[in-house]
N, C-alpha and C positions, 0 to 999 in steps of 0.2 A: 485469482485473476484469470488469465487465457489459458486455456487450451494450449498445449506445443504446438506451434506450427511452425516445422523448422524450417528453416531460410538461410543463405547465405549471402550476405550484403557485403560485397566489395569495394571500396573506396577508391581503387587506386586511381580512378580518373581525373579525382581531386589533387592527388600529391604527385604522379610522375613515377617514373621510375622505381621500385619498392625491392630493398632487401628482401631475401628471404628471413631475416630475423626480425626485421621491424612488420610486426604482427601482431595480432590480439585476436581473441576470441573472446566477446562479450554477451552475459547471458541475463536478458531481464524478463519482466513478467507479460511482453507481449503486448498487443492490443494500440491505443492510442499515444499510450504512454513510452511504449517503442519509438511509433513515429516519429514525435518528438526531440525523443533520446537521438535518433538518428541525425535527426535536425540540428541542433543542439550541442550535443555533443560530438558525433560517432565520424559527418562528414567535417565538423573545421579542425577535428584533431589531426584526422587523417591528413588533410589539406595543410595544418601547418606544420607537421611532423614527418609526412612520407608516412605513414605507418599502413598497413591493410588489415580492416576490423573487418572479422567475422560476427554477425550477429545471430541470435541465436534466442527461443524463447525458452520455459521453463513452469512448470506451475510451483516453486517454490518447493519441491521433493528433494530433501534433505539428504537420501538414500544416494542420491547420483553423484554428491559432492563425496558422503563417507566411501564410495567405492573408491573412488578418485584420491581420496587424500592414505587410505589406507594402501592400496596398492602402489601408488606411485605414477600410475599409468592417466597424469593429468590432461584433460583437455581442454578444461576450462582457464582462462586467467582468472577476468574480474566479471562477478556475478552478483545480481540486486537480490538481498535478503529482507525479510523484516524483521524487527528488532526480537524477539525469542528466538528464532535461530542465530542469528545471527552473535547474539550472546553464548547461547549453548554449543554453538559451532565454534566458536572461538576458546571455552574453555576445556572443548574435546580435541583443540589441534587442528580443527579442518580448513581453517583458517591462517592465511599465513600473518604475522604482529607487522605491523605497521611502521612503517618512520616518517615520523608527523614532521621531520624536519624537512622532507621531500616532495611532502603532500601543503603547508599552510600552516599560517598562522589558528591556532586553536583558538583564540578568545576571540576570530570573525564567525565561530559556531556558533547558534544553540548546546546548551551541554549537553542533550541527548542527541546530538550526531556528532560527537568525538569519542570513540573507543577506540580498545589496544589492537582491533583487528577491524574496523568498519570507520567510514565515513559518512553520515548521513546525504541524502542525495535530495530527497525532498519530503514534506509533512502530509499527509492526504486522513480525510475524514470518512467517516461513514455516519450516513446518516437517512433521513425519512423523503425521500420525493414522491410526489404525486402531480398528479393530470388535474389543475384548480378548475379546467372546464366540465371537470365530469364528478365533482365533489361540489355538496351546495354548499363547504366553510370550509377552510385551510385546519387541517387535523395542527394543533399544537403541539404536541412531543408522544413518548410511549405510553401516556396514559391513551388518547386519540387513539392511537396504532392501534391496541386492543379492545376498543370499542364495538364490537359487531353493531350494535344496535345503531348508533351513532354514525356508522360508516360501513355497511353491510359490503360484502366483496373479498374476494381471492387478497391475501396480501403476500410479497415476496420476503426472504429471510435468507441469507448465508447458509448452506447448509453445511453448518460446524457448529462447537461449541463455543469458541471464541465469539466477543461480542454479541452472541445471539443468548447468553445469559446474562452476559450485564443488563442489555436491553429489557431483559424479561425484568429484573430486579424495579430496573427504573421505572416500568409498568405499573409498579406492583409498590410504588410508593420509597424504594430506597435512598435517602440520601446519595447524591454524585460522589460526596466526600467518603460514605462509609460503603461503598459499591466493593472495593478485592476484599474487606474488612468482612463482609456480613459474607461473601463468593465463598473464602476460605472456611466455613463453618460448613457440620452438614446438615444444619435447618437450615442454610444459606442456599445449598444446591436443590435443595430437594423443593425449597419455595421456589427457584426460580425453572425448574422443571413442572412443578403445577401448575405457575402461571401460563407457563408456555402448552402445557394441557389445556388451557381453556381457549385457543386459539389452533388449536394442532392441523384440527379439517380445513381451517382455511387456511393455508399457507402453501405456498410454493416454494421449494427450495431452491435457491440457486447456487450455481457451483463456479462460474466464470462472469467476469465482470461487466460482459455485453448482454448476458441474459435480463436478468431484472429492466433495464430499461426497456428491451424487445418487449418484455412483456407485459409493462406499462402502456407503450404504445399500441399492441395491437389490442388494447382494455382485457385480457388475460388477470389483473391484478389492479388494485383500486388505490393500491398505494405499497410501495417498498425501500426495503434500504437499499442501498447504493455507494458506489465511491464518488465524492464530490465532484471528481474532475473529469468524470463519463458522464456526469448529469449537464455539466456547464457546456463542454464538446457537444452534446444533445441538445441544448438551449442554442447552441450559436447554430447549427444544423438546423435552429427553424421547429426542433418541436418545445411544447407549451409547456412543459413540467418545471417545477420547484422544488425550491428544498427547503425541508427546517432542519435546523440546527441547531436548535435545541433538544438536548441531550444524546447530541453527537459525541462519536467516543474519533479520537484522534490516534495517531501512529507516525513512524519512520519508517521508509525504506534504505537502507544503505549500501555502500559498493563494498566488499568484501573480496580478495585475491585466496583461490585455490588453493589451499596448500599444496604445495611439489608444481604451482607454476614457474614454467624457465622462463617468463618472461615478469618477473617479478619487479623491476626495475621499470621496465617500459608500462607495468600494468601502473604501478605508482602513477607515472607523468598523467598518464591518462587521470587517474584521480584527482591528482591537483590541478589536472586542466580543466575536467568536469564542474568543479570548485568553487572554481575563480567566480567573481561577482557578475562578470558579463553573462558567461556561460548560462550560470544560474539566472540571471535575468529573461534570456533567450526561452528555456527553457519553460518558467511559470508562466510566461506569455501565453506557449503554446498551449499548454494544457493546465490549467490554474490548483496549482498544489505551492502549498506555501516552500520557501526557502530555508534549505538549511546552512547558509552564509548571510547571514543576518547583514551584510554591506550591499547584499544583492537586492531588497527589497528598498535602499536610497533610487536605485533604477528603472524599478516598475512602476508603469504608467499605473496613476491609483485610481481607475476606472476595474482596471484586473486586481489591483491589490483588495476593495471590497468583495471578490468572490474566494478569497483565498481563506483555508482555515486557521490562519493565524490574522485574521483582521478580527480587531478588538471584538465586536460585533457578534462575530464568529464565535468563540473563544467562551463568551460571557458564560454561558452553559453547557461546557462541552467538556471531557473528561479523558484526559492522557488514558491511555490503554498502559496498563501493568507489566511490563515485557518479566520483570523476575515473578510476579503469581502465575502467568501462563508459563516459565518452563518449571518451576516450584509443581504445579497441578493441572498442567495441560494434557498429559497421557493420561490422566483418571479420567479426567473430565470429557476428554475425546472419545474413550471407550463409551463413557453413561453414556455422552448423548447419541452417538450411534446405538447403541442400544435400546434406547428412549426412541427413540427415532423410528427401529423397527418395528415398536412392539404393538 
């Protein structure tokens, strides 16, 4: 996602008066999805709690957290993971366990944002956009994607091996269904490292989540993946791009507490205030990523609920990402493709 750009966002103009305990230090992935957060959640906490949030960004570097939880020398409270760390990070302690009795009722989740040390926060996709003014046909899924002939042009790609080998598979004829199935073999890797050999020169990688679209718009690339909800932000901002979603791969983001945070209690409230159905409604408004309070989507106008990647629509072809095969084989797989990558 962003770049760090760190920042300190003070609240207190909203709540009054502020202990010096009632405090947070909140750490997300930056960018639009900040803004929002701040919107959303960061000022009506603050405003109905007295509390003063530090915000803070992060590119998801796991390393910042192990220093922190191994030393003791914590600064962070609660910080937005995706689901492989966030699991891995919780079976290594970095994570502080949860009390879901403080946080909400479980059965208003999705089951994949209820763990022993995470909350889900929201659903976001990735998937194919493009410029339809500057393509003579709407490219249909990663078959299209790797068409040179078909759609001559720079295209952009995540530069990781996450997702940018499923996508190669699906290119390449994989069933959705047998995609971590055929990953986990290694004719599986090695096919979807060929594939991605026959597209290599044209590709752009990108590393932050405002790239790819920058580079859509200034015609740099003729079509790329993307996160759903900086494409739609991009659409209401007036520029022309689309998206398929077919053979979009889906995910979680969730709130996760520090381990060796002192404000463990006050970081909770904040979770289950983030939570709650209104919050969550506020929030998919701003930037169209589905809900992980399933009571929250009775409240969204269903004009935004058709852009979200949990409308039916959405969905029909689209493929939960495997958070246990990436921590299971994500350090192999992260080495080849940089490897791959430079060679």
């Amino acid at each position: 996602m962003n770049n760090k750009i760190a920042a300190a966002l003070i609240f207190g103009a909203f709540a009054g008066p502020l202990c010096a305990a009632d405090a947070l230090t909140i750490v997300s992935f930056g960018g639009n999805n900040r803004v929002v957060q701040e919107k959303a959640f960061y000022q009506p906490f603050s405003a109905k709690h007295g509390v003063q949030i530090t915000a803070d960004d992060y590119n998801g570097e796991m390393a910042k957290i192990k220093v922190m939880a191994d030393t003791g020398k914590t600064s962070w409270d609660v910080v937005e993971v995706e689901s492989p760390e966030l699991i891995r990070g919780c079976s290594e302690g970095l994570f502080e366990p949860l009390n879901w009795d403080s946080i909400g009722n479980k059965a208003d989740f999705i089951p994949a944002a209820v763990t022993d040390c995470g909350v889900g926060i929201f659903i976001w996709s990735t998937l194919i956009t493009y410029d339809p003014n500057k393509l003579a046909s709407a490219p249909q899924g990663w078959t299209d994607f790797w068409d040179m002939e078909k759609f001559p042009g720079k295209r952009g790609l995540r530069r990781g091996a996450k997702f940018t080998l499923e996508f190669a598979l699906l290119a390449d004829g994989v069933p959705a269904d047998k995609l971590y199935e055929v990953l986990a073999t290694e004719e599986g890797v090695k096919r979807a490292f060929a594939k991605l050999d026959q597209i290599k020169p044209n590709i752009q990688w990108w590393s932050s989540g405002a790239q790819p679209l920058q580079w859509l718009a200034a015609g740099d690339v003729i079509m790329t993946t993307a996160y759903n909800g900086r494409v739609t932000t991009a659409q209401e901002e007036g520029m022309p791009f689309a998206m398929q979603w077919n053979g979009s791969i889906y995910d979680l983001d969730h709130w996760a507490i520090v381990k060796g945070s002192k404000n463990k209690e006050l970081a909770e409230r904040f979770i289950a205030f983030a939570s709650e159905p209104e919050q969550q409604k506020n929030f998919i408004e701003g930037i169209p990523y589905g809900a992980a309070n399933e009571k929250a989507m009775d409240l969204v106008n269903p004009s935004v609920g058709a852009k979200l990647p949990t409308a039916p629509e959405n969905l029909k072809n689209a493929s939960a990402s495997n958070a246990e095969f990436w921590i299971d084989h994500g350090e192999d797989l992260e080495e080849r493709f940089n490897a791959w990558i430079n060679q």
